[in-house]
C-alpha positions in Angstrom: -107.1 159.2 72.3 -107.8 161.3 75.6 -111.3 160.8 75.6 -110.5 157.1 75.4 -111.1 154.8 78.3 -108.1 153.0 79.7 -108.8 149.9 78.8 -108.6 150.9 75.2 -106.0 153.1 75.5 -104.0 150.1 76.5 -104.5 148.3 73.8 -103.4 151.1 71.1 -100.0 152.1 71.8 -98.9 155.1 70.4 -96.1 155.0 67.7 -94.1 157.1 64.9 -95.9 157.1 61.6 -93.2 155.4 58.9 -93.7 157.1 55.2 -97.1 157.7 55.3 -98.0 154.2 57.1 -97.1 152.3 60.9 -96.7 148.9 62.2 -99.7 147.2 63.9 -97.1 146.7 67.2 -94.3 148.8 68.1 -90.7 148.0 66.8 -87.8 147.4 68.8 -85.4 150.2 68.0 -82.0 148.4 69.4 -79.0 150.7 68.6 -77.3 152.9 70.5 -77.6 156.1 69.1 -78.9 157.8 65.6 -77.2 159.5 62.5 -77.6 163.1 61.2 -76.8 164.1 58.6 -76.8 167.8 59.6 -74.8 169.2 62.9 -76.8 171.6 63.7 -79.9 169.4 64.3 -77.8 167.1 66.3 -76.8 169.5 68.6 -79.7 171.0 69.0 -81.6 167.9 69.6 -78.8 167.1 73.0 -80.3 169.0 75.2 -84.6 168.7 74.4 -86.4 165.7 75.2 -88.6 166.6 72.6 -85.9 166.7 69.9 -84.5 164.3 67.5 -83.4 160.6 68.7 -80.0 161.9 69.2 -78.3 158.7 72.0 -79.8 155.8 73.7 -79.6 157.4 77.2 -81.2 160.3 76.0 -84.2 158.9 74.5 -85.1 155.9 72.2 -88.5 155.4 69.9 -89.6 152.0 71.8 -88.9 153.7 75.2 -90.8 156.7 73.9 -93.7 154.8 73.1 -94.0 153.4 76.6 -93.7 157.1 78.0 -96.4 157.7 75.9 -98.5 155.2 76.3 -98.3 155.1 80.1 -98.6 159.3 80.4 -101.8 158.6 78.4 -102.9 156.1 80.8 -101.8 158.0 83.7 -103.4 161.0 82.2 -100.3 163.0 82.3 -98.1 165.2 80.2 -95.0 163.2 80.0 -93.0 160.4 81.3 -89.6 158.9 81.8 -89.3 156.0 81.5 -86.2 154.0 83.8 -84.2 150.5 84.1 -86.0 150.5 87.6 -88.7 151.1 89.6 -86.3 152.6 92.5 -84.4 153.8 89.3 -87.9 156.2 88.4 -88.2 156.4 92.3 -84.9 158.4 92.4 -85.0 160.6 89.1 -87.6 162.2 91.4 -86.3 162.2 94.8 -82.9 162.8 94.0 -83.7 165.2 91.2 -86.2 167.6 92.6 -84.2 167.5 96.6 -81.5 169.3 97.5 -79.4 169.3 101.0 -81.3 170.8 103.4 -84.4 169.9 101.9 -87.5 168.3 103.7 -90.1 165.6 102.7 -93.0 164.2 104.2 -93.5 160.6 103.7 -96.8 158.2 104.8 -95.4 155.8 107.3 -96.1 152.6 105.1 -94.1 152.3 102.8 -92.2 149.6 100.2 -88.9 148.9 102.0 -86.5 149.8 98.9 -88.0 153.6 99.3 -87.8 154.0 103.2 -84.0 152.6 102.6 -83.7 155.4 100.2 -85.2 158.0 102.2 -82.9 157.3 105.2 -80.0 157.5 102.5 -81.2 160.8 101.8 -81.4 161.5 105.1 -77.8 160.4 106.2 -76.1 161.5 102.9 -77.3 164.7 102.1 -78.8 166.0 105.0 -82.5 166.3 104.1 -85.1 165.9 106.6 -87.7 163.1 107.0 -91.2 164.0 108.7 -93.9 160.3 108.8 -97.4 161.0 108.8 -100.4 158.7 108.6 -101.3 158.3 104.6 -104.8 159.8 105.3 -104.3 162.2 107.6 -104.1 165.8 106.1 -104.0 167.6 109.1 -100.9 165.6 110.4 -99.7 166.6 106.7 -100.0 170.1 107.9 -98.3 170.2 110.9 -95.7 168.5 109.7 -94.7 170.9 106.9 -91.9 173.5 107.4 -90.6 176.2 104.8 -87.7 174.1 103.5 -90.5 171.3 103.0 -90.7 170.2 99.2 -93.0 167.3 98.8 -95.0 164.3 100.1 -94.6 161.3 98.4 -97.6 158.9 99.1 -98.9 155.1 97.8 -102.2 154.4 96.8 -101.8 151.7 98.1 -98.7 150.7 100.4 -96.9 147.7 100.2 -97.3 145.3 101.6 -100.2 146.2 104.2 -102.2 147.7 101.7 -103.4 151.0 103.3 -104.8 153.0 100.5 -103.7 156.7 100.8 -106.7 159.5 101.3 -105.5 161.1 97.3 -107.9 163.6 97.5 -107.3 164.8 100.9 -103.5 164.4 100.5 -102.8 166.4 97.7 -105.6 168.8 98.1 -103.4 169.6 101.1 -99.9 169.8 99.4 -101.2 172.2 96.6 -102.6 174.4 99.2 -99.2 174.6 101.5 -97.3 175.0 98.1 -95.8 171.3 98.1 -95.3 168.5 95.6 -96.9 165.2 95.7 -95.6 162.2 94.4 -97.6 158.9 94.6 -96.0 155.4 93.7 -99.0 153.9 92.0 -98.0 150.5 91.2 -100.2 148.4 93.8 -103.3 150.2 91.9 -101.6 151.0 88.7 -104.1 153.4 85.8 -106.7 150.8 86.1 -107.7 151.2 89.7 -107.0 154.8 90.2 -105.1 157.8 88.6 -103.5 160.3 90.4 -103.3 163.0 88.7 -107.4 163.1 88.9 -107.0 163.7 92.6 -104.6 166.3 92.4 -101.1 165.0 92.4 -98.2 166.6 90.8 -95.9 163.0 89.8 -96.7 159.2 89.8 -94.3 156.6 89.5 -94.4 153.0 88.7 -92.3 150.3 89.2 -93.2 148.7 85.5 -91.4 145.8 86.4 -95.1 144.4 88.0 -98.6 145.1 86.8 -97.6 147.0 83.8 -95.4 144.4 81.9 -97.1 141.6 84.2 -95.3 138.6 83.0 -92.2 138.2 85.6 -89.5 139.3 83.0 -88.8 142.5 83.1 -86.8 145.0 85.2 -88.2 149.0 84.8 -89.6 152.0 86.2 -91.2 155.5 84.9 -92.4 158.2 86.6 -95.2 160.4 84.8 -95.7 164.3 85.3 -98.5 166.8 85.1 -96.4 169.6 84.5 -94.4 170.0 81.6 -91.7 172.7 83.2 -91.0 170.2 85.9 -90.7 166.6 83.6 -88.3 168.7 81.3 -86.5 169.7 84.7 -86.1 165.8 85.7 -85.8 164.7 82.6 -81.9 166.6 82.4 -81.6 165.1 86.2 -82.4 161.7 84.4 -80.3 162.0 81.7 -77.1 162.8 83.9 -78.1 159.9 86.6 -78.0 157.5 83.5 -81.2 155.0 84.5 -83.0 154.9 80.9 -84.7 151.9 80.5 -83.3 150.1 77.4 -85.7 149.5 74.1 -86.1 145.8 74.5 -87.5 146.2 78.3 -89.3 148.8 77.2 -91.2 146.6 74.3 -91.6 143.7 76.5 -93.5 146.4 78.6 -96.1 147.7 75.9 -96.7 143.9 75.0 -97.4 143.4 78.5 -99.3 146.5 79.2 -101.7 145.7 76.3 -103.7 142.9 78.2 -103.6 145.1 81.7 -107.4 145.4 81.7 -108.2 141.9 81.5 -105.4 140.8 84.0 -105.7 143.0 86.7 -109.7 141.9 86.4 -108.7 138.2 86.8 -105.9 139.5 89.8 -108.4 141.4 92.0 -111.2 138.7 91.7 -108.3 136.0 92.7 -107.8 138.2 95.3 -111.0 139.2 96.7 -111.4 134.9 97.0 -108.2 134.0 98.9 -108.7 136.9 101.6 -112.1 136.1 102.1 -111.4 132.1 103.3 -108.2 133.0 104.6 -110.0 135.6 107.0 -112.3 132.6 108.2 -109.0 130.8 108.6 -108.3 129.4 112.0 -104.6 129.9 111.6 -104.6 133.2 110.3 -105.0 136.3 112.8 -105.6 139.2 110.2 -105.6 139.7 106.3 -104.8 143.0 104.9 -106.9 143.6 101.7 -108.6 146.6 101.0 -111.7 144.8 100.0 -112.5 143.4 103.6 -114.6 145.3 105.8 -112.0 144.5 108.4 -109.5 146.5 107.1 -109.1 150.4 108.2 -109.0 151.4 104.3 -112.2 149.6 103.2 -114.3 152.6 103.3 -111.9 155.0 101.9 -110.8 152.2 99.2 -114.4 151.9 98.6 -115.2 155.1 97.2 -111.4 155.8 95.5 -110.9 152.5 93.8 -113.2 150.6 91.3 -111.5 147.3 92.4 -109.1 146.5 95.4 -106.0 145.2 93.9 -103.9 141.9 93.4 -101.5 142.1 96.5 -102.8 141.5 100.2 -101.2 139.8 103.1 -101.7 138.0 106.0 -100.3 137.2 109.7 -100.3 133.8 110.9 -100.8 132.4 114.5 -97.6 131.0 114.8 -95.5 133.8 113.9 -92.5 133.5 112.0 -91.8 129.7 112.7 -95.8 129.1 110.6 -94.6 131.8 107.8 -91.3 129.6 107.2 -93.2 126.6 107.1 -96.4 128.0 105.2 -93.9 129.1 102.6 -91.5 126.2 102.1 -95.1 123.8 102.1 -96.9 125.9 98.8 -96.4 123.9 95.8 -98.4 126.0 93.1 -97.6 129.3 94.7 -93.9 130.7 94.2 -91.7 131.6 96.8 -90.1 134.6 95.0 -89.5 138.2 95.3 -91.4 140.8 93.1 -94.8 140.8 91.9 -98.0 141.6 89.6 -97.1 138.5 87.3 -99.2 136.0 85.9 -98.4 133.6 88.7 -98.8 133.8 92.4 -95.9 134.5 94.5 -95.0 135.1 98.1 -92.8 136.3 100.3 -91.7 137.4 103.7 -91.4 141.1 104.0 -89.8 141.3 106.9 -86.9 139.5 106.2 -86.9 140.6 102.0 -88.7 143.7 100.9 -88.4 145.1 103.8 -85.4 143.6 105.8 -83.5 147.3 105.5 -86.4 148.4 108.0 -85.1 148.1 112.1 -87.9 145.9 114.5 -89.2 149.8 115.5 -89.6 150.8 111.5 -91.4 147.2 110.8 -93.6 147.5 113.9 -94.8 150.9 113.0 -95.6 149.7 109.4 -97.4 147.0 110.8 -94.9 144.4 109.3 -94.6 141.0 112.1 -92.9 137.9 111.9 -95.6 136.2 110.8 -96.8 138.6 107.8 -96.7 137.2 104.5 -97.7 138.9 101.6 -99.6 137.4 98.4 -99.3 138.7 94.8 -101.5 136.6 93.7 -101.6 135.4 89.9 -104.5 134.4 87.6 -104.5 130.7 88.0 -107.8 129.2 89.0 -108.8 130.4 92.2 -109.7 126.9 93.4 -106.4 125.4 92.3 -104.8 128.8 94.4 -106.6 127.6 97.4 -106.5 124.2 97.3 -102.7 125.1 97.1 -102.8 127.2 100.3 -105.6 125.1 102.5 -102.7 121.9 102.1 -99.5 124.7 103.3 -101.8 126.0 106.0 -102.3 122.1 107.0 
């Protein structure tokens, strides 16, 4: 399968064989735990990730089969997979930091992470360092001997800033550091990681990958199999395994990823473009608009610029309040990377754990709103919009 390309790879999740023969789609394996027959095995099997299907938390086939499928994807060794995205998100962070410890982070960043960060921070006495995500000389001087890793988006959420990959890690492996990039804005389709050098890439499968608004998950992928089998005992003890039936709603999902995150980006590329020539609006952040401070960068990292922009309005937060209470097609919702369009207001939902300073450096104002937008007819989309900007 590794010669493969992701689109296919997709499609053909790997599974189990059964007696010689295996099923078309990927059973849901919905128990608890498994039987031996022999002790021995059973113990033995307790403390590998690679060993028998001993107990639920431990491992499961369905949730196995994601990990698979998604390290594939990701072009990794191995995954775990999580009941979260902040659930994968901390199997890292909390697994490979200790008291004392130091992190870089890019300054942009999706509000449930920087609220984790300043809990590490407060709780356990690790240090926090912000640089700019394509800046490795800022990386640089911002490292110190207790430093551990950087942890980067390819593209941040929600002002879409696409991190410099290349650069970035390029720069950790040389000061002996870790990177972790959250790849979900992109997810394998757009860009993989692990091609530019990173050490970890986590997901929050609840969007893009399952894409249909109805699941809850996370996984994190690894290049090295020493330090998955390292978080993997971390993950075990911390108790967020993602449970078999999410886990198959994922693969269903994550079989049509090609053809929707095609539909997404194009939806996309045509709402930013009129809402740029919008008199009401004073700046769209997408990627794909040679307005925006990533477009060159994006333009030679990603083969498309992603489903997720936003936008600021001219009336600040009193036109984002009525914008959002006049949509009628779009869904005022949190989350994102379904089928359907939804928005929301950052600063006062995915990121309302940020201060006024913290959303001002991230570029987050009163008027932002941001767009996942779904795969409806684009003209229906903006006829939706054109009447709430009215």
């Amino acid at each position: 399968m590794s010669e493969l390309r992701p689109d296919t790879k997709a499609v053909h999740i790997p599974m189990p064989p059964i007696d010689g023969s295996r099923p078309i789609t990927m059973p849901i394996y919905q128990t608890s735990g498994f039987v031996f027959d022999d002790p021995a095995v059973m113990a033995a099997s307790m403390g590998r990730p690679d060993g028998s299907y001993v107990y639920g938390r431990y491992s499961n086939p369905t949730v196995r089969s994601l990990e698979l499928a998604v390290a594939g994807l990701e072009g990794g060794t191995s995954a775990i997979a999580t009941g979260s995205g902040m659930g994968a998100i901390n199997v890292v962070l909390l697994g490979l930091l200790r008291p004392g410890d130091h992190l870089v982070a890019q300054r942009s960043l999706y509000g449930g992470t920087a609220a984790m960060i300043n809990e590490l921070a407060e709780r356990f006495g690790i240090t926090v360092s912000y640089v700019p995500e394509n800046d490795p000389a800022a990386l640089r001087a911002a490292v110190r001997p207790e430093t551990k890793l950087i942890y980067l988006e390819t593209i941040s959420n929600p002002m879409t800033l696409v991190a410099d990959l290349p650069a970035m890690c390029q720069a950790a492996r040389e000061l002996g550091i870790l990177s972790v990039v959250d790849n979900t804005f992109a997810t394998p389709l757009l860009c993989r990681p692990f091609e530019h050098g990173a050490d970890i890439v986590v997901h929050s499968t609840t969007k893009y990958l399952s894409g249909h608004t109805d699941v809850v998950g996370g996984i994190a992928v690894f290049a090295d199999q020493e330090l998955y089998e390292r978080a993997w005992r971390f993950a075990i003890e911390l108790g967020a395994s993602a449970d078999p039936f999410a886990a198959w709603l994922t693969l269903r999902g994550l079989q049509t990823l090609a053809l929707r995150m095609e539909r997404h980006c194009s939806n996309a590329e045509f709402l930013a473009t009129r809402l740029a020539e919008h008199p009401a609006v004073t700046a769209v952040h997408w990627p794909g608009l040679a307005s925006h401070p990533s477009y060159e960068l994006a333009g030679k990292l990603l083969p498309g610029f992603g489903g997720v922009f936003s936008f600021d309005l001219a009336g600040g937060r009193a036109a984002g309040e009525k914008f959002m209470s006049s949509v009628r097609l779009a869904l005022l919702a949190p989350s994102l990377g379904g089928v359907e369009t939804l928005i929301l207001h950052p600063a006062t939902t995915s990121h309302r754990s940020l201060s006024p300073d913290e959303l001002r450096r991230s570029g987050i104002g009163e008027g932002t709103v941001r767009v996942s937008v779904g795969i409806e007819h684009p003209e229906d989309l903006w006829a939706d919009v054109a009447q709430a900007l009215a």
